[in-house]
Wavefront OBJ file of the C-alpha trace (Angstrom):
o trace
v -27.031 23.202 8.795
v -26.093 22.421 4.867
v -25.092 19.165 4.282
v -21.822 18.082 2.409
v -21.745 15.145 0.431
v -18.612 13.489 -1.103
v -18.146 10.568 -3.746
v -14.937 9.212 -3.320
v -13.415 5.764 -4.158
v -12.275 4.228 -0.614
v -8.971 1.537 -0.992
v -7.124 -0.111 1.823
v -3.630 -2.669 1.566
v -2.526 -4.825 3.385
v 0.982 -6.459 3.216
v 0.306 -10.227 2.551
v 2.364 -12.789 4.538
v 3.181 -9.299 6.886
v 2.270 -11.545 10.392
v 4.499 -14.278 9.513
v 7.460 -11.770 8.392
v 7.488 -9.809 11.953
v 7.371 -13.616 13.615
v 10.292 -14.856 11.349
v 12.629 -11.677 11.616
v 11.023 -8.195 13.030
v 14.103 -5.670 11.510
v 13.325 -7.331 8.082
v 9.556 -6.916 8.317
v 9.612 -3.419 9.634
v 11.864 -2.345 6.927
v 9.469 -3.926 4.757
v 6.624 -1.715 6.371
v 8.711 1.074 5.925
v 9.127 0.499 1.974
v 5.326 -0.008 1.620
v 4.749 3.279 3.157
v 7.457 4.907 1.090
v 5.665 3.493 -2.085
v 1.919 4.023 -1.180
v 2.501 7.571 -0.397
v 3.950 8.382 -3.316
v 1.310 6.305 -5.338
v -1.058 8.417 -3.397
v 0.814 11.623 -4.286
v 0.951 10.624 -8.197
v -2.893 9.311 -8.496
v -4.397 12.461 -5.855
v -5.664 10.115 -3.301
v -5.201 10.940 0.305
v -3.798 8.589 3.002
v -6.731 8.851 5.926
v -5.022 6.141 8.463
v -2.621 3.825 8.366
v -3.046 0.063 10.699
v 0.489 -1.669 11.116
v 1.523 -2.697 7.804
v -2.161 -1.377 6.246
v -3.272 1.534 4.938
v -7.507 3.339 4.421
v -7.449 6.262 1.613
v -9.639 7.644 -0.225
v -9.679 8.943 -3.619
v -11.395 11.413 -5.886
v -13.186 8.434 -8.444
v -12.761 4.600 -8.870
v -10.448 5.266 -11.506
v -7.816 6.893 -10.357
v -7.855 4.487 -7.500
v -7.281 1.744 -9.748
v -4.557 3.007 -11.212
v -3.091 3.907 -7.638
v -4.094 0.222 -6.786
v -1.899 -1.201 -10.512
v 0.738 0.793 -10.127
v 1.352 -0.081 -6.006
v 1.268 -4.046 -7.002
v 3.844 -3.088 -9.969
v 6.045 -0.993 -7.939
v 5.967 -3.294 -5.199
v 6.027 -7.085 -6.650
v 9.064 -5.155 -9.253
v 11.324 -3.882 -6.568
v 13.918 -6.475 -5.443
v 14.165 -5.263 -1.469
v 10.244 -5.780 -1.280
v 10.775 -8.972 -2.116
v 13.959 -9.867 -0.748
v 12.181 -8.889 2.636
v 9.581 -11.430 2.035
v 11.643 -13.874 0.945
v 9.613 -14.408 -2.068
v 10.812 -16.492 -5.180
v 9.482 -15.510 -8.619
v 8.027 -18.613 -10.671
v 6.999 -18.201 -14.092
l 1 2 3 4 5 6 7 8 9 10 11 12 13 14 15 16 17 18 19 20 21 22 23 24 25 26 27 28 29 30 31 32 33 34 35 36 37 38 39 40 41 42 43 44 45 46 47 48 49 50 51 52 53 54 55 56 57 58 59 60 61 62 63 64 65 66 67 68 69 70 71 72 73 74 75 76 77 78 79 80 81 82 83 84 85 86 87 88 89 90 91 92 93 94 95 96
């Protein structure tokens, strides 16, 4: 039997604070789950990685090379820590 063998870049998130959220106010958190999926999938769909699982407010994928899956990785914290409902669901303040 021939033997395949892969390289691929392997990332997983995690919603920070996500625990805490659900304890405080469940609708908010979930909707907060909900936006995080919205925005890794299409992360994933942009940078050609693949979604293998996702765990609660967490998601596994994989991608093609380390590179790409930086990028994915940049452009989910700028997309995320940027959009004003993300935060707003975590109740986050920006200092600077």
């Amino acid at each position: 039997m021939p033997h395949h063998r892969q390289l691929a870049a392997i990332m997983f998130t995690d919603i920070e604070g996500y625990t805490a959220a659900m304890q405080e106010n469940e609708s908010k958190a979930i909707e907060l789950r909900e936006r995080h999926h919205q925005v890794i999938k299409q992360a994933h769909e942009n940078f050609s990685g693949r979604i293998v699982q996702y765990y609660g407010d967490g998601t596994l994928s994989i991608f093609q090379s380390a590179v790409t899956a930086v990028q994915c990785a940049i452009y989910l914290q700028q997309a995320l820590f940027n959009h004003p409902k993300f935060l707003s669901a975590l109740d986050c303040t920006l200092e600077t």
